[in-house]
C-alpha positions as CSV (number, residue, x, y, z in Angstrom):
1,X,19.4,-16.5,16.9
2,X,16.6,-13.8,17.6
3,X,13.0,-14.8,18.1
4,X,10.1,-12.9,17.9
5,X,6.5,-12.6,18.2
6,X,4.9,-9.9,15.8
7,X,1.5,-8.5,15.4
8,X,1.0,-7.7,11.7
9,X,-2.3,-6.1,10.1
10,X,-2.8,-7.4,6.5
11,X,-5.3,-6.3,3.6
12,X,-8.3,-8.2,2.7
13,X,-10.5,-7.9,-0.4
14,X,-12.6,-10.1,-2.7
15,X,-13.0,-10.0,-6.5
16,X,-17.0,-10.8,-6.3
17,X,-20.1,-8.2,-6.1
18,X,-21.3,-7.0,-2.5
19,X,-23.7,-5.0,-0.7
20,X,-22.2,-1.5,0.3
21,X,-23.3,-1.9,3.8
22,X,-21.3,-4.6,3.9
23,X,-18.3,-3.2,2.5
24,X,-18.3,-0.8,5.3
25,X,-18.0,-3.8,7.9
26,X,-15.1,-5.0,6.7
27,X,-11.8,-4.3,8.5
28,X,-8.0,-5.5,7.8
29,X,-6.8,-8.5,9.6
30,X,-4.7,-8.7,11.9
31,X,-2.2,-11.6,12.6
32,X,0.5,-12.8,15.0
33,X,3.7,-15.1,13.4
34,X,6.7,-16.2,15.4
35,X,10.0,-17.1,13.9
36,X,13.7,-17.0,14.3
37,X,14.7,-13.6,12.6
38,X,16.4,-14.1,9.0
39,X,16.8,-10.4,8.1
40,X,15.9,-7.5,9.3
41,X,15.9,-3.7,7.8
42,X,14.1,-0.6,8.2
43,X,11.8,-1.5,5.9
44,X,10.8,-5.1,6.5
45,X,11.6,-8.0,9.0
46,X,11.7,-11.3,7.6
47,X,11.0,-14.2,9.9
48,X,11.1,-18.0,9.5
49,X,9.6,-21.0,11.1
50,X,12.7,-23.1,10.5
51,X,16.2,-23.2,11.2
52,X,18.4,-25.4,10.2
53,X,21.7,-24.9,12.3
54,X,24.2,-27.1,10.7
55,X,22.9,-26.8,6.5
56,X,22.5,-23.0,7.3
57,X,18.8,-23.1,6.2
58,X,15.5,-21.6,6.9
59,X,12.2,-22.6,5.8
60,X,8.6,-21.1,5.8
61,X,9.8,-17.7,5.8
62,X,7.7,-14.6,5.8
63,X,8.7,-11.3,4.6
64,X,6.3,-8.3,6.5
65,X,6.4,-4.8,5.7
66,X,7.6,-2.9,9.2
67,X,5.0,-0.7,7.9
68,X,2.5,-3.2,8.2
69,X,3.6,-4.1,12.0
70,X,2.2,-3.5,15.2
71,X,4.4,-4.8,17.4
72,X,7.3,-6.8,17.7
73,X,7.9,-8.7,20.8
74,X,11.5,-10.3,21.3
75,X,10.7,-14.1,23.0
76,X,13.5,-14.9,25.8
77,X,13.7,-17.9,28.1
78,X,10.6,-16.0,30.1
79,X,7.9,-16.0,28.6
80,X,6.7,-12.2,28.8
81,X,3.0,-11.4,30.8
82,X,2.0,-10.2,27.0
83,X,2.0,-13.1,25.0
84,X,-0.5,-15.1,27.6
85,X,-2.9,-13.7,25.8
86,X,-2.0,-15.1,22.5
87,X,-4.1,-18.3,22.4
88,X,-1.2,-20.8,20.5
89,X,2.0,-21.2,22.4
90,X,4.4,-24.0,20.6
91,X,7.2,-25.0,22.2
92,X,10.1,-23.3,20.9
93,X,12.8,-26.1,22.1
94,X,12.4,-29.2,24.2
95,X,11.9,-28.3,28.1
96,X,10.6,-24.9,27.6
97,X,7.2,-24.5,28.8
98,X,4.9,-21.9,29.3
99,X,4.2,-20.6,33.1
């Protein structure tokens, strides 16, 4: 099964009163998710962090916009140069490690 790393921007917004200089400080997020891929059209990808091989099941899945994506990095046996600069690494199965 597929795994990928994908940057992601997402919206922000608050429902209280703020200064207007402020306002213009503000900027969306942006966030990195890895998962097995569940689904994938040219619309959206959805991803999960959970894969259950023999019930057939994912869990804490993610739907995101392709819209929305920056990148998408597939994640093979090597790890590529670009994700060393992603500060969170977890091991994806047992004896993989990151060089």
């Amino acid at each position: 099964m597929r795994k990928v790393l994908i940057t992601w921007i997402d919206a922000i917004g608050d429902d209280g009163w703020v200064d207007i200089e402020e306002l213009r400080k503000e900027k969306p997020h942006i966030h990195h998710s890895m998962g097995f891929v569940a689904h994938e059209t040219d619309e959206c990808i959805t991803i999960a962090m959970s894969y259950d091989e023999e019930e057939k099941n994912m869990g804490a899945w993610l739907c995101v916009p392709k819209a929305y994506i920056k990148e998408t990095i597939e994640l093979t046996e090597k790890v590529p140069n670009k994700i060393k600069s992603v500060k969170f690494w977890p091991q994806l199965r047992p004896g993989f490690h990151h060089t």
